[in-house]
DSSP file (Angstrom, degrees, kcal/mol; ACC not computed):
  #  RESIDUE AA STRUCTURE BP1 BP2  ACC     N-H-->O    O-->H-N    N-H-->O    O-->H-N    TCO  KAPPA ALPHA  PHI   PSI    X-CA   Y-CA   Z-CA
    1    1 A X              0   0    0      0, 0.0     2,-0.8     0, 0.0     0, 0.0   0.000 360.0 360.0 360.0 134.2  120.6  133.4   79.2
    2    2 A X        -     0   0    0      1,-0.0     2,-0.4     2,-0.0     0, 0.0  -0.759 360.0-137.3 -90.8 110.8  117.2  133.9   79.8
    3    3 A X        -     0   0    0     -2,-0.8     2,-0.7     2,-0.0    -1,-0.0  -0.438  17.4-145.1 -53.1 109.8  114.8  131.5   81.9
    4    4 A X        -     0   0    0     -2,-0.4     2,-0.2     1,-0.0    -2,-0.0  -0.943  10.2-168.3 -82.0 109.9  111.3  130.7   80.5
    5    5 A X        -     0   0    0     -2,-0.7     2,-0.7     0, 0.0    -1,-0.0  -0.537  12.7-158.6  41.6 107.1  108.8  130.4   82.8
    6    6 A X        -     0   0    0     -2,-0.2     2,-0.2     3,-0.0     3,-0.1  -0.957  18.4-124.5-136.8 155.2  105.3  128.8   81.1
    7    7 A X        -     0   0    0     -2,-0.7     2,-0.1     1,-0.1     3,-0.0  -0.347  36.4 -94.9 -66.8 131.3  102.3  129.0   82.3
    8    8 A X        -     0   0    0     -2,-0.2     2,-0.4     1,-0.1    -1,-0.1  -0.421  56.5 -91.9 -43.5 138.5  100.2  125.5   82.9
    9    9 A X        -     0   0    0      1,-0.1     2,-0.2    -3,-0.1    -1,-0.1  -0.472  43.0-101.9 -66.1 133.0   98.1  124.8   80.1
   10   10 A X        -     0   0    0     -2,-0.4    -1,-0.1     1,-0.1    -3,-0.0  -0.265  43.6-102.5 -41.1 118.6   94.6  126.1   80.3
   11   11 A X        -     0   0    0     -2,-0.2     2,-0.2     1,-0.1     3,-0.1  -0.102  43.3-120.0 -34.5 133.4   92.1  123.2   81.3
   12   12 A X     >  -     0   0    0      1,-0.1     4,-2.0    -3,-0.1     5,-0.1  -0.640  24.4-112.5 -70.7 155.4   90.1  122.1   77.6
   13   13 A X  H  >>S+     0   0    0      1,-0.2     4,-2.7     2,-0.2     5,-0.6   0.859 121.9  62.1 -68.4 -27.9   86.4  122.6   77.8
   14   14 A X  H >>5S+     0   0    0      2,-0.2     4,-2.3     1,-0.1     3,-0.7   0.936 110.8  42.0 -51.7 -57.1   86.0  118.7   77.5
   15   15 A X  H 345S+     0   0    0      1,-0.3     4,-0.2     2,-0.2    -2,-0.2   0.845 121.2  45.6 -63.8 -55.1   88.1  118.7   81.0
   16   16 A X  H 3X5S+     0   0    0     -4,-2.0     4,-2.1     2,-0.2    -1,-0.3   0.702 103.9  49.6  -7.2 -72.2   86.1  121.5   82.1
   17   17 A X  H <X5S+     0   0    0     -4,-2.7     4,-1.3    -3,-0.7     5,-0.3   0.801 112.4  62.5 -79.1 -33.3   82.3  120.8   81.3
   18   18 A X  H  X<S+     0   0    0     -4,-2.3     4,-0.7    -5,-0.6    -1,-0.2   0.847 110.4  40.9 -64.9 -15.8   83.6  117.1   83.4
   19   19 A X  H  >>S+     0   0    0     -5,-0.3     4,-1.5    -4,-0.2     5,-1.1   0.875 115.0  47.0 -81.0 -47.5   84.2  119.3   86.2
   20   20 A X  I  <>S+     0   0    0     -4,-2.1     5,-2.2     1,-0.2     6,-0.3   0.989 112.5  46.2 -65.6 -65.1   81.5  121.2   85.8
   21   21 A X  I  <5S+     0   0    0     -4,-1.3    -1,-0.2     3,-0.2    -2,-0.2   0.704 125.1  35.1 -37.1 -34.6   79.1  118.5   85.4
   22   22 A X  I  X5S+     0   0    0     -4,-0.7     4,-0.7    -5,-0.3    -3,-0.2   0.968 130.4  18.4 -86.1 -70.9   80.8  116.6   88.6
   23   23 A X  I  X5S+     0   0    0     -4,-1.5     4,-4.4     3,-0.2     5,-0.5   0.962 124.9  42.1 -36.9 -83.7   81.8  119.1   90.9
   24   24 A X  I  ><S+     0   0    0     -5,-1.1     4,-0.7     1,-0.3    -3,-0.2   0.781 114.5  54.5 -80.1  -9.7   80.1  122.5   90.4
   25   25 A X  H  ><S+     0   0    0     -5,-2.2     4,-2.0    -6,-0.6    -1,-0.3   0.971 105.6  55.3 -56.7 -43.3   76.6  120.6   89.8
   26   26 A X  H  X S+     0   0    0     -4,-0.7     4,-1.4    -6,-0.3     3,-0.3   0.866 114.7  38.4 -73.9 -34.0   77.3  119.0   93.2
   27   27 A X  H  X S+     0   0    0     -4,-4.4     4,-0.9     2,-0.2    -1,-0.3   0.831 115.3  50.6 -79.1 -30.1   77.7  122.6   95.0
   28   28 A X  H  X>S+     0   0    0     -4,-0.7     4,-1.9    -5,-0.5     5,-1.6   0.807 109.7  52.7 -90.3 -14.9   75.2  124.1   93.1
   29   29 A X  H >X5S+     0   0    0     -4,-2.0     4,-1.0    -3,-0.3     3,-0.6   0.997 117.4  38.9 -42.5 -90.4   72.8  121.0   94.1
   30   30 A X  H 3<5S+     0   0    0     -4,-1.4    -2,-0.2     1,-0.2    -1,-0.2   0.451 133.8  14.6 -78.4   0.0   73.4  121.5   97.5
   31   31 A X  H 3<5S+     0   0    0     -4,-0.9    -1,-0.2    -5,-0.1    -3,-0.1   0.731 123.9  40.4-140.3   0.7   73.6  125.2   97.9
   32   32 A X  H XX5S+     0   0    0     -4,-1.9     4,-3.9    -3,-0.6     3,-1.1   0.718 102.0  65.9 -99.8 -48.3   72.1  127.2   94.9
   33   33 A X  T 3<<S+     0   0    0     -5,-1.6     7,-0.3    -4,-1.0     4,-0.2   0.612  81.4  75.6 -62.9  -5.4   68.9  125.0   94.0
   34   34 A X  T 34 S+     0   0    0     -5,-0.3    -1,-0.2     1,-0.1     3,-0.2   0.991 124.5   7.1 -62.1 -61.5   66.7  125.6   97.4
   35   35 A X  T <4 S+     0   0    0     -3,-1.1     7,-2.3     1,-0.2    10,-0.2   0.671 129.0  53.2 -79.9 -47.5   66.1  129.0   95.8
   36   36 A X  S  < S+     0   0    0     -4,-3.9    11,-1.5     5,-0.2    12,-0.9  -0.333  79.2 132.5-105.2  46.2   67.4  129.3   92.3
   37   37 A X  S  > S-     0   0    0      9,-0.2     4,-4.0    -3,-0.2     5,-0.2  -0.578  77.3-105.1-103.5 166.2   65.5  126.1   90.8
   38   38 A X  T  4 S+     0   0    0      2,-0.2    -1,-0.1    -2,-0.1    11,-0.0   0.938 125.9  43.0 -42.8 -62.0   63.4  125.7   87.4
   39   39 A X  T  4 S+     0   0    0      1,-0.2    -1,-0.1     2,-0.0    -4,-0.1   0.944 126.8  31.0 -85.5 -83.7   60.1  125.6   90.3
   40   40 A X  T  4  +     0   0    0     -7,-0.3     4,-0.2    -6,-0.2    -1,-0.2   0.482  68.9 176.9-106.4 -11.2   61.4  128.3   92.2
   41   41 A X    ><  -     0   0    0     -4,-4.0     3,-3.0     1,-0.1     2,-0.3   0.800  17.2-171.4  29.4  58.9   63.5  131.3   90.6
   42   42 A X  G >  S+     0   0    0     -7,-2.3     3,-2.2     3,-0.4    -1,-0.1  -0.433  73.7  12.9 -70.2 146.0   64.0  133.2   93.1
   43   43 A X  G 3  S-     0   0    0     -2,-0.3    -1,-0.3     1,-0.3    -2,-0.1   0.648 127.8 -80.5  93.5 -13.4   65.5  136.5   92.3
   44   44 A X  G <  S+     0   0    0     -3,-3.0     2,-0.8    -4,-0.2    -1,-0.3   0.709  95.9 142.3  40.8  40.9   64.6  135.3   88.7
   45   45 A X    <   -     0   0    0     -3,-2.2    -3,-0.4   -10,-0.2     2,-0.4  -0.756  34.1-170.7-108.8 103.1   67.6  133.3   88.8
   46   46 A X        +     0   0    0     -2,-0.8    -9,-0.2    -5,-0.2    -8,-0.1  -0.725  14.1 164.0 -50.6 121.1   67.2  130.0   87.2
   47   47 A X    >   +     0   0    0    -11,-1.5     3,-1.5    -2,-0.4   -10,-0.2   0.491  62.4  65.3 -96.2 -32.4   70.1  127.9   87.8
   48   48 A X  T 3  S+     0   0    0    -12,-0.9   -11,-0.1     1,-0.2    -2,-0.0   0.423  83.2  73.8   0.7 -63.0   69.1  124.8   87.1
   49   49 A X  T 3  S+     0   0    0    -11,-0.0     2,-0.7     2,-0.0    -1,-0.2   0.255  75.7  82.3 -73.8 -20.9   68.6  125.3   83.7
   50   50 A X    <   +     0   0    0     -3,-1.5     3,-0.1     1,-0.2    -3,-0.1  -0.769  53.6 154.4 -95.2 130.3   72.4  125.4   83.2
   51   51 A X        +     0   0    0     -2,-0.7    -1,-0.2     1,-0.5    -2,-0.0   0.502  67.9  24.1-117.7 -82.4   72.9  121.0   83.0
   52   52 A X  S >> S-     0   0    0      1,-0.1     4,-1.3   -32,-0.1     3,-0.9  -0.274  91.0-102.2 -73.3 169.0   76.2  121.1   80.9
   53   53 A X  H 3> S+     0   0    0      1,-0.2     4,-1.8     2,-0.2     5,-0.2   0.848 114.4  65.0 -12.5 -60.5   79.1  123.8   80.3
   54   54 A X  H 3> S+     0   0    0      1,-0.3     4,-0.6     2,-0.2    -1,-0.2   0.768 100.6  50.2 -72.2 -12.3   77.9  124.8   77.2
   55   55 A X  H X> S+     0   0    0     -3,-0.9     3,-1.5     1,-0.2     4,-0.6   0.922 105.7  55.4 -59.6 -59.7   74.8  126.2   78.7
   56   56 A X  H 3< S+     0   0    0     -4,-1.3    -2,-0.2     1,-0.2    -1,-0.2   0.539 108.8  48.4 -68.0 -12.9   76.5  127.9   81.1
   57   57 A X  H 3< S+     0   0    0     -4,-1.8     3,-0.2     1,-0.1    -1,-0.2   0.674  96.8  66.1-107.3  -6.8   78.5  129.6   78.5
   58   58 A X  H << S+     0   0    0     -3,-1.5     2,-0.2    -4,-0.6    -2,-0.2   0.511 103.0  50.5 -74.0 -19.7   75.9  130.5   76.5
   59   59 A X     X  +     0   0    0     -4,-0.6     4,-1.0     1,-0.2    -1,-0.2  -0.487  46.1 148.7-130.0  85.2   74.5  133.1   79.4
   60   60 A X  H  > S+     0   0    0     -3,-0.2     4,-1.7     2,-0.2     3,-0.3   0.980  71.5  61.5 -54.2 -70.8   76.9  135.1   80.6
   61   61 A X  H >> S+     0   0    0      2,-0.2     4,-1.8     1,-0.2     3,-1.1   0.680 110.6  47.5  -6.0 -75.1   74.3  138.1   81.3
   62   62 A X  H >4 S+     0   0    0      1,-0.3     3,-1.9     2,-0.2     4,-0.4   0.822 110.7  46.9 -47.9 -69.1   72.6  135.4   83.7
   63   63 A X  H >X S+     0   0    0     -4,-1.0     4,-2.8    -3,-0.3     3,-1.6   0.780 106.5  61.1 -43.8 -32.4   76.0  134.3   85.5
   64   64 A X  H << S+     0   0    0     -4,-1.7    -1,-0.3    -3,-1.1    -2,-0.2   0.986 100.1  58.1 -58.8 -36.3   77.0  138.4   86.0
   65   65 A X  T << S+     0   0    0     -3,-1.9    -1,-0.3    -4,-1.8    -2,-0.2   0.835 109.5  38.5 -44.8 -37.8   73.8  138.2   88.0
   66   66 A X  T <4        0   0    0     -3,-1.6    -1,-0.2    -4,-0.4    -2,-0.2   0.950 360.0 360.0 -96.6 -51.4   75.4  135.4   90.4
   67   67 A X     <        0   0    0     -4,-2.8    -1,-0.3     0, 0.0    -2,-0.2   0.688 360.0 360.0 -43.0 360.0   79.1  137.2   90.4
């Protein structure tokens, strides 16, 4: 008899974009925006600009920049 093993289910983007919006705003507040803000773009990297999820998933290009 064979044992199944499953994976956790993947996070939904509602569960998601609440994370992002709580969490990885609050990190990116406090360690991205000195530099990477609307005002100040350093790098030409806007970060800012990403508010929700769905922003953020609309520009990958930009996030390869950050990876």
């Amino acid at each position: 008899m064979l044992s199944a093993t499953f994976a956790a289910e993947p996070a939904s983007f509602d569960e998601l974009d609440k994370e992002y919006a709580g969490l990885v705003r609050a990190v990116m507040k406090q360690s991205c925006f000195e530099c990477h803000s609307t005002a100040e773009k350093q790098g030409e990297l806007d970060l800012e600009q990403f508010t929700v999820l769905a922003d953020v998933r609309r520009a990958t290009k930009t996030w390869l920049k950050v990876a």
